[in-house]
N, C-alpha and C positions, 0 to 999 in steps of 0.2 A: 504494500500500500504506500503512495506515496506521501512524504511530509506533509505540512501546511507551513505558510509563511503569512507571517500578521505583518507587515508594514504601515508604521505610523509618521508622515511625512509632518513636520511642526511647521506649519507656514508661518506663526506669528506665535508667540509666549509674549504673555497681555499681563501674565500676574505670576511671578516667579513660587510663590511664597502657596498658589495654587496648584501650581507642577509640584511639587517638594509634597505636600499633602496626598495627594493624587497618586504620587510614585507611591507612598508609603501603604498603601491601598493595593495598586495595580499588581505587584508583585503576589503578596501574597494572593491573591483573588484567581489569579493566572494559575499559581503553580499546584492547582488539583489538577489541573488537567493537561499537566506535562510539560509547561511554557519553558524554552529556554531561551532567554536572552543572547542574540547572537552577535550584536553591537547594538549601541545606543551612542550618539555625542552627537556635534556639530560637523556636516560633513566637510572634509581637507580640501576638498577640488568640485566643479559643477563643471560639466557641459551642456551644450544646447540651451537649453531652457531653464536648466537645473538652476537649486536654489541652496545657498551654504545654509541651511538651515537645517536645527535639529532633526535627526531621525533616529526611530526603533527598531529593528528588525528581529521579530521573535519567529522561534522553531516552535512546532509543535505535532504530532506524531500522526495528525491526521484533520483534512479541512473538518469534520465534525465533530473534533475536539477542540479546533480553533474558535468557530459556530459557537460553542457550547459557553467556550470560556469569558467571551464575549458578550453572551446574553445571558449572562451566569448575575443573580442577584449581587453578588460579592464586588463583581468588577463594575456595575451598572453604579453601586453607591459610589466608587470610585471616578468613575464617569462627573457623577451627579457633582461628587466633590471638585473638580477642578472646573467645572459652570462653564464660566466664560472665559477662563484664565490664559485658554490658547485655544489658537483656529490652528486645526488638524485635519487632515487627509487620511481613514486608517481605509486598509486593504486587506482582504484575504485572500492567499490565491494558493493554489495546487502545486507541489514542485514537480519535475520531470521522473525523479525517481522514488 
C-alpha cells in the first residue's frame, strides 16, 4: 500500500504565538495514526512561482490514515486553536510506492 503525504504550505503566519499553540496540539493529535514529520522550516530556495515560506511535510502509512488524522477530533481542536493565526494551503496526496 502506498504512503500518504500531508503537505502544509504556510502562505502567511498572522500570529506566531498561535502557531506555537497549535504545534503543541498538532503533534500529538497526529501521532495515533502514524504521522511522521519528515521536514518542517522555512524553505532554502523557490523556483517558478514558489514561495520561501514555511512548510510541513508529514508521512503517514496510508491516505486513510492521513483522512483520519485530519478529521480526527484531537487535530480539529488544534485547527480550531490556531483560528486565524496563519493562511495555509494543506494537501493530501498518495505517494508512488
Amino acid at each position: 500500500m502506498p504512503k500518504a503525504y500531508w503537505i502544509t504550505c504556510y502562505r502567511e503566519v498572522k500570529d506566531p504565538d498561535k502557531l506555537a499553540a497549535y504545534a503543541k496540539l498538532a503533534g500529538p493529535a497526529t501521532a495515533p495514526f502514524g504521522a511522521r514529520y519528515l521536514c518542517r522550516g522555512t524553505a532554502q530556495k523557490a523556483y517558478e512561482h514558489g514561495q520561501l515560506d514555511r512548510i510541513v511535510i508529514t508521512e503517514f502509512d496510508s491516505i486513510e490514515k492521513a483522512i483520519a488524522a485530519h478529521d480526527s477530533p484531537a487535530y480539529q481542536e488544534a485547527v480550531r486553536v490556531l483560528g486565524d493565526g496563519a493562511v495555509r494551503d494543506v494537501r493530501i496526496i498518495e505517494g508512488l510506492e
